[in-house]
C-alpha positions in Angstrom: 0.0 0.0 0.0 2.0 3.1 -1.1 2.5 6.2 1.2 -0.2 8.6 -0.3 0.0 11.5 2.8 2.4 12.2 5.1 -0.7 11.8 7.8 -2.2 8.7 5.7 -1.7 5.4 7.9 -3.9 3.2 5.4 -6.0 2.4 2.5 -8.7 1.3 1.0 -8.3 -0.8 -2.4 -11.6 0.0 -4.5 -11.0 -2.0 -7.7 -8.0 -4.0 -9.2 -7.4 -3.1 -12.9 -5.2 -6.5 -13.6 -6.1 -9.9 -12.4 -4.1 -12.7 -11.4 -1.9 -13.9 -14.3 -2.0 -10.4 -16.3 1.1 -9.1 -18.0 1.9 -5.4 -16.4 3.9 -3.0 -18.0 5.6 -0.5 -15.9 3.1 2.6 -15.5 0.0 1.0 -15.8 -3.5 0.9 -14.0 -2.7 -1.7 -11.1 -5.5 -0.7 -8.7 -7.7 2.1 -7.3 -7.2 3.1 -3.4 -9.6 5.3 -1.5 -7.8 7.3 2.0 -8.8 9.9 4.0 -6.8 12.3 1.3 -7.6 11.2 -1.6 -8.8 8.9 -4.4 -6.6 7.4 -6.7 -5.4 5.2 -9.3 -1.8 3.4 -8.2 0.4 2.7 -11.6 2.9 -0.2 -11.8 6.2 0.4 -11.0 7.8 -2.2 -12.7 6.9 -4.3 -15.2 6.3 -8.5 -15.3 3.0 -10.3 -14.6 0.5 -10.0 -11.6 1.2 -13.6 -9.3 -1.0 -12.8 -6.7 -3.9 -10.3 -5.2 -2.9 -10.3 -1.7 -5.9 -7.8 -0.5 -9.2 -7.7 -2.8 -11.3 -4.7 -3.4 -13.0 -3.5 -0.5 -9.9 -4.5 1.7 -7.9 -2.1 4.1 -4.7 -2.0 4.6 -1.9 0.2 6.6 1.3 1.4 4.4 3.7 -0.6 3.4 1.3 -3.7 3.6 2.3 -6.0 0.8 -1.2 -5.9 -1.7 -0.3 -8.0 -4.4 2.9 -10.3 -5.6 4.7 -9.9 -9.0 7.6 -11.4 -10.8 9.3 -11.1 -13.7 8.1 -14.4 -15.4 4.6 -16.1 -15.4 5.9 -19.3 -14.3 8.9 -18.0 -11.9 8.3 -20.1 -8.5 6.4 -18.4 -5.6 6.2 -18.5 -1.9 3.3 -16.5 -0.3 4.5 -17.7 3.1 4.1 -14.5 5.5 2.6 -12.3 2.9 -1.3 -12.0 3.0 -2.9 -10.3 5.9 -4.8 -13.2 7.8 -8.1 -13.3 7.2 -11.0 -13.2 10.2 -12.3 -16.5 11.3 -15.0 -16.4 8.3 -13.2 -15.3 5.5 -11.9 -18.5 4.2 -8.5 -19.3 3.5 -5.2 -17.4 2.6 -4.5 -16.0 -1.0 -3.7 -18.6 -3.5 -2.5 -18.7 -7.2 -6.0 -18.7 -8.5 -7.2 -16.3 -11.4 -9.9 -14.7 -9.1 -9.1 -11.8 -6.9 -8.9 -13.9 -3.7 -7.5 -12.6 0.1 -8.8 -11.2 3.2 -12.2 -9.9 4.0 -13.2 -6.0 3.6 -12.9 -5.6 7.0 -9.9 -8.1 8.1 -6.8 -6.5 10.1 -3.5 -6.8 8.6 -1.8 -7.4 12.1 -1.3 -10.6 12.5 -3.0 -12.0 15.9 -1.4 -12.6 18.7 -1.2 -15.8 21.3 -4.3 -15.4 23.2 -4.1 -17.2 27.0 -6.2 -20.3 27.1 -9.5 -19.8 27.3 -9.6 -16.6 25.8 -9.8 -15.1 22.2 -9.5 -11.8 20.8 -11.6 -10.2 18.6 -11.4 -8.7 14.9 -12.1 -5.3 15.9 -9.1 -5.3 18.1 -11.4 -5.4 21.7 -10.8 -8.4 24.0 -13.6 -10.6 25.3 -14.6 -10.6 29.2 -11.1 -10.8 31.2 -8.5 -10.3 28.8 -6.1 -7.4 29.5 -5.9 -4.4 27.3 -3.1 -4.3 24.4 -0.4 -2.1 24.8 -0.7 0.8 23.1 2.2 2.2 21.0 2.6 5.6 20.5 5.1 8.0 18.4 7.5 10.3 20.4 5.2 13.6 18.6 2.4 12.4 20.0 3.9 11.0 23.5 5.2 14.4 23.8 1.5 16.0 22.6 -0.3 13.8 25.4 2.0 15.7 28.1 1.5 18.7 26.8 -2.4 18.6 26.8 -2.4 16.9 30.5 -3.7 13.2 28.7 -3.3 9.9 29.4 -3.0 7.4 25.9 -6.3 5.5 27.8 -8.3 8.9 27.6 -7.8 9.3 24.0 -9.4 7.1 21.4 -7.1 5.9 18.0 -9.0 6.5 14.6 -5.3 4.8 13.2 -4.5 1.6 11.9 -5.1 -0.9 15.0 -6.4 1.5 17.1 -3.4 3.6 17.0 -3.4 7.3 18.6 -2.7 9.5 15.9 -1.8 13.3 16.5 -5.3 14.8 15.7 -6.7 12.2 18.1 -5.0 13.9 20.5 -6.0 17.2 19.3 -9.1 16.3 19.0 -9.3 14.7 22.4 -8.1 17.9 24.1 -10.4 20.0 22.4 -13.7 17.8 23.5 -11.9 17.9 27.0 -11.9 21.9 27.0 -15.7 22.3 25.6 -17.2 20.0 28.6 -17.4 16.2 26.3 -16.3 13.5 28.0 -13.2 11.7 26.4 -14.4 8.8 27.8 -12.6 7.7 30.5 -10.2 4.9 30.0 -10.9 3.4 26.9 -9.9 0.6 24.9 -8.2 1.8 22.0 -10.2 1.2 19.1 -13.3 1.3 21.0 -16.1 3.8 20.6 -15.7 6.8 23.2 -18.7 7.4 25.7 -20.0 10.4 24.7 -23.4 11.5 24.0 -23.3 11.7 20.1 -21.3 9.6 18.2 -17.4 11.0 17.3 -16.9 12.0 13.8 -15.0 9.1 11.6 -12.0 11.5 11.8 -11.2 11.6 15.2 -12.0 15.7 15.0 -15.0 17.4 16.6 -16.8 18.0 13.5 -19.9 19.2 14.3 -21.1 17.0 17.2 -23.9 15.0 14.9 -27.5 15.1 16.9 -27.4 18.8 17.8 -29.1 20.0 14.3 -32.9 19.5 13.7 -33.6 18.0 10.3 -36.8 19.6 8.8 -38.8 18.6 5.8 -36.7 19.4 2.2 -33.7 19.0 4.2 -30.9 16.7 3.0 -28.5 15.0 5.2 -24.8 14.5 3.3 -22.4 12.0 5.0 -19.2 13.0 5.3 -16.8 10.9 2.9 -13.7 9.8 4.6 -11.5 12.7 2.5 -14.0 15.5 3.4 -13.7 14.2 7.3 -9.8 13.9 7.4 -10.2 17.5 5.6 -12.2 18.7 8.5 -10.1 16.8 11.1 -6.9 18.2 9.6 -8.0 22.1 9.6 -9.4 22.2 12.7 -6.7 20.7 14.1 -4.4 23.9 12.4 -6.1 26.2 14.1 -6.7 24.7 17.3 -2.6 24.4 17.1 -0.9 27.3 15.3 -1.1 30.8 16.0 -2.6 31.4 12.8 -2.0 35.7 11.4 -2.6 37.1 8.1 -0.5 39.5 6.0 -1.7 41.0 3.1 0.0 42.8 0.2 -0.7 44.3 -3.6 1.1 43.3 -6.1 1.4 45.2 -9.7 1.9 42.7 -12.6 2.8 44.6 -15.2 6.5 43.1 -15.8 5.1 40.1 -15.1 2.2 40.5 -18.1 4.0 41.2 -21.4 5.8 37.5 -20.2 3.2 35.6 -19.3 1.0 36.4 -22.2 4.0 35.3 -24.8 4.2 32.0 -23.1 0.7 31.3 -22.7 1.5 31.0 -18.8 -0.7 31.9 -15.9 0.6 33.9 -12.9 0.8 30.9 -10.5 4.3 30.1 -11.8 5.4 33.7 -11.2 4.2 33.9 -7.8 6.1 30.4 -7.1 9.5 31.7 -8.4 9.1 34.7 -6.5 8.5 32.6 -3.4 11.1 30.2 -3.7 13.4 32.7 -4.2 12.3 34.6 -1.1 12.7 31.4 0.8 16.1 31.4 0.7 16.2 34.3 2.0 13.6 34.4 5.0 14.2 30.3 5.4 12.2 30.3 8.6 9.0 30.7 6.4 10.1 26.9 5.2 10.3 25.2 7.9 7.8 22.7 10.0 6.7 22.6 13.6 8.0 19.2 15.5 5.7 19.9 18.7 7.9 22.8 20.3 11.2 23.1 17.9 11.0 24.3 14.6 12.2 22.2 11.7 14.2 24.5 8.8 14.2 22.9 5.5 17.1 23.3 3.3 15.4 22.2 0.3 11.8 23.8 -1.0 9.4 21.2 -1.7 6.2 23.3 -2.7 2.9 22.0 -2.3 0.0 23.3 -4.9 -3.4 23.0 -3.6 -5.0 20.9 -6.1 -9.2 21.0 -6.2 -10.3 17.5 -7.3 -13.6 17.6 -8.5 -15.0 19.6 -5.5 -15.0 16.5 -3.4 -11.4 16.9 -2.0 -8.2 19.1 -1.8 -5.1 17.8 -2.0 -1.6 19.1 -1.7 0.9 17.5 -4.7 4.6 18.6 -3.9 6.8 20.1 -6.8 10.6 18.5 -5.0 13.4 20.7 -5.4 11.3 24.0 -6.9 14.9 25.8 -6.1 16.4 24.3 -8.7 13.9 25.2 -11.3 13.3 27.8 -13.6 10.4 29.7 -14.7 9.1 27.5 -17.7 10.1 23.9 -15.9 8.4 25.3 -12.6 5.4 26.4 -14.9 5.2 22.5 -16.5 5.5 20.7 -13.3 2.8 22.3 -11.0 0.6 21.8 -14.4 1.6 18.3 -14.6 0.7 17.8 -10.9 -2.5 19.5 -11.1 -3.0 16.9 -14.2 -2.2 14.2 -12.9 -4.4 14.6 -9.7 -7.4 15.9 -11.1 -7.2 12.3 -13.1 -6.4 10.6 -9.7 -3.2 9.3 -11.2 -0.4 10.8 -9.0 2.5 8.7 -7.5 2.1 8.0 -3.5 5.1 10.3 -2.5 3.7 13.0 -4.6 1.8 14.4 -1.1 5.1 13.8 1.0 7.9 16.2 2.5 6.4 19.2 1.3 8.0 22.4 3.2 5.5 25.8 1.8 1.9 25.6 0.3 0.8 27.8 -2.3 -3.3 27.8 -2.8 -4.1 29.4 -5.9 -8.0 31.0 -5.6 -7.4 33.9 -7.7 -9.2 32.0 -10.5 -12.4 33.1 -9.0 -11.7 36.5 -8.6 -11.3 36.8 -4.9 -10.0 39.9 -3.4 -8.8 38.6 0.1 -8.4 34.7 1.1 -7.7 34.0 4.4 -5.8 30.5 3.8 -5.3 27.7 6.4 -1.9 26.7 7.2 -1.2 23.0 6.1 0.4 21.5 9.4 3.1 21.1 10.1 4.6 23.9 8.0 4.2 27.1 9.5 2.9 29.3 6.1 0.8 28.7 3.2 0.3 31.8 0.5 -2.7 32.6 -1.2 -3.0 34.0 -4.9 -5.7 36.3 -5.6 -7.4 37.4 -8.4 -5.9 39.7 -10.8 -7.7 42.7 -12.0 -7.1 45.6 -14.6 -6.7 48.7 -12.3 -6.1 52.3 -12.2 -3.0 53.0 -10.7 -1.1 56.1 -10.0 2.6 56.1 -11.8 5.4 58.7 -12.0 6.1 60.4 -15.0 9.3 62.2 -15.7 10.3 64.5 -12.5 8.3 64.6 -10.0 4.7 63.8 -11.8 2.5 61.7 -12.0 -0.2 60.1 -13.9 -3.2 57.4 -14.2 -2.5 54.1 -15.8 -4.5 51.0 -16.1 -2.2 47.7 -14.8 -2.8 44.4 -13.9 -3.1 44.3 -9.7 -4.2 41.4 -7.4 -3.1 40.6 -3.9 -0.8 37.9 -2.3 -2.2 36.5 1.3 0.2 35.0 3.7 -1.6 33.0 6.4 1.8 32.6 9.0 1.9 30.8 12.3 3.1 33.1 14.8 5.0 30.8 17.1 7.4 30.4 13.9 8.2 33.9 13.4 6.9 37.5 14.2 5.1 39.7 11.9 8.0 41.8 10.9 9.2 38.9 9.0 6.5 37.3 7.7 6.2 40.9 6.3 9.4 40.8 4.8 9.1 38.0 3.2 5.7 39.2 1.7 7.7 42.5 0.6 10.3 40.4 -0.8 8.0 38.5 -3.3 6.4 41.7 -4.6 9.1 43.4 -5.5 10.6 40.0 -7.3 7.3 39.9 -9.2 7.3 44.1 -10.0 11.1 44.8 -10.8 12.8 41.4 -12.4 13.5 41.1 -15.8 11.5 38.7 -16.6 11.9 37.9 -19.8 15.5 36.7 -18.7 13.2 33.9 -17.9 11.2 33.9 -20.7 9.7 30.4 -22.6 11.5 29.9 -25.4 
């Protein structure tokens, strides 16, 4: 199951596009998977035939769980020994070389049980029946470190993760039921339901707290899907954690215009030179929050908010956008954009990114107010771009009205990371890039 989030601990597998004894070539449809981020089709990474479906559609899985077996000959001799996730008590026997998608049930763990004391059993859902202890729970030094921060034991909070495991917005979300007056519910099993009085959103995050709102006649009632609930989960979790300001500037485009319209460009590109380029410079802008010390990236790996479809945002991350130029910037955030709105990016594509860049400005906005994309510490909005009268000087000391091409830049900064002065700075920095370069230094050829 490949890594398609930095915050993504499994998937779901939603259809296989080869079947057991299919020739694959490298780059081609092997399955669909559904997470809490997005949905997507996972390409071959190397080519040779399709031995074994390890998982079947409908089955979840944590990453890194082997989902299927290939080799580089149809006949090449295979062991599954250790491979397929066991299936519950019901769900028949372990994958085999047959032609049918075969493997666990939907709903099987991957974990593999452990030795239960006589007399005992444990259950598929990971609870215990009457008188058997409690598994450990293992938790990650972020959020061991979160839990003593927030005053919480690991039995108060209850793990949306794979296995029950406490993630960092179950914490998070946790705390914040604990400060509005909602039970946590006590100690809990992890992977039990809390005891609360409305059920806990499938994200972990305090949603909306369902049974509050009366449903009237004409009124429709829209589930959550499990991207739109990590969405929520994930944004409320920013700003119950950073210290969230806004800084807001006016940029005028007119050395970026006579460029951009030669090269058939938008102004998204620009805006992302400028900002690289102002990130070496005011490197505490790219950087993440590790709990309480600040993590400064050498490297700029910038995310592009991506709208699929209006169901879900997601973050693809251009690697390395230091080392590139105007027109090879320009090409990969549009093949990013491409390849997500077709639900066909690689699984690290969402990884290691250091600085977000949401590009709104399409709908003519004036002012966005983004939300910073935990755990960096800044996240820039574009806005819309509009033909204005501005005031310019004319030889000596005059001046006179012209019409340019102005929109405004919004920086949405955590303050724990830096203070305004320099998120301001940095903000000043990428105007003037974007007013006084030559661009067409840069120009597509």
């Amino acid at each position: 199951m490949p890594q398609l989030g930095e915050t993504v601990t499994e998937g779901t597998i939603t259809a296989w596009a080869k079947a057991v004894g299919d020739e694959v070539a490298v780059d081609d449809a092997l399955f669909d998977v559904s997470t809490e981020k997005v949905d997507t089709e996972v390409p071959s990474a190397h080519a040779g035939f399709l031995r074994a479906i390890l998982v079947p559609a409908g089955g979840t899985v944590a990453v890194g769980v082997p989902v299927a077996v290939m080799t580089a000959t149809a006949d090449e001799p295979l062991d599954l020994t250790g491979l397929a996730p066991p299936p519950r008590p019901d769900a028949g026997t372990a994958p085999t070389l047959h032609p049918e998608p075969v493997g666990p049930s939907p709903t099987a763990s991957h974990h593999r049980p452990e030795a239960a004391p006589s007399g005992r059993s444990r259950s598929s859902t990971g609870r215990h029946e009457t008188g058997a202890e409690p598994r450990p729970v293992v938790l990650t030094p972020v959020v061991r470190r979160l839990l003593e921060e927030k005053g919480l034991r690991p039995e108060q909070v209850v793990g949306s993760g794979s296995g029950g495991r406490i993630t960092r917005a179950d914490v998070l979300a946790a705390a914040a039921n604990s400060s509005n007056g909602v039970p946590t519910g006590g100690d809990v099993t992890p992977g039990s339901a809390p005891v609360v009085s409305s059920p806990a959103p499938t994200s972990g995050a305090d949603v909306g707290r369902p049974g509050t709102v009366a449903v009237g006649i004409g009124d429709e009632v829209v589930e959550l899907t499990k991207a739109r609930a990590a969405t929520a989960g994930h944004m409320r979790a920013s700003l119950d954690t950073a210290a969230h300001a806004l800084v807001v500037v006016g940029v005028d485009y007119s050395a970026v215009e006579p460029v951009r319209r030669a090269g058939g460009l938008s102004y998204l590109p620009f805006v992302a030179r400028a900002v690289v380029d102002s990130l070496r410079r005011f490197p505490h802008l790219n950087a993440s929050f590790d709990v309480d010390r600040l993590v400064v990236h050498g490297d700029v790996n910038l995310g592009v908010a991506v709208d699929v479809a209006g169901e879900a945002l997601v973050v693809p991350v251009v690697r390395d956008a230091q080392d590139l130029r105007l027109r090879a910037l320009s090409d990969m955030i549009d093949e990013l954009a491409d390849q997500a709105r077709r639900r066909r990016l690689p699984g690290d594509a969402f990884t290691g990114g250091t600085f977000t860049l949401t590009n709104v400005g399409f709908y003519g906005t004036v002012v966005a107010a983004p939300i910073i994309n935990l755990p960096q510490v800044a996240i820039l909005s574009t806005d819309g771009v509009r033909m204005t009268p501005v005031a310019v000087r004319t030889e000596g000391d005059s001046w006179a009205v012209a019409v340019h091409p102005v929109g405004n830049l919004s920086l949405a900064f955590d303050h724990r990371a830096v203070d305004g002065a320099y998120a301001v700075a940095f903000l000043a920095s990428v105007r003037s890039i974007l007013e006084e370069r030559d661009w067409q230094t840069e120009a597509p050829k």
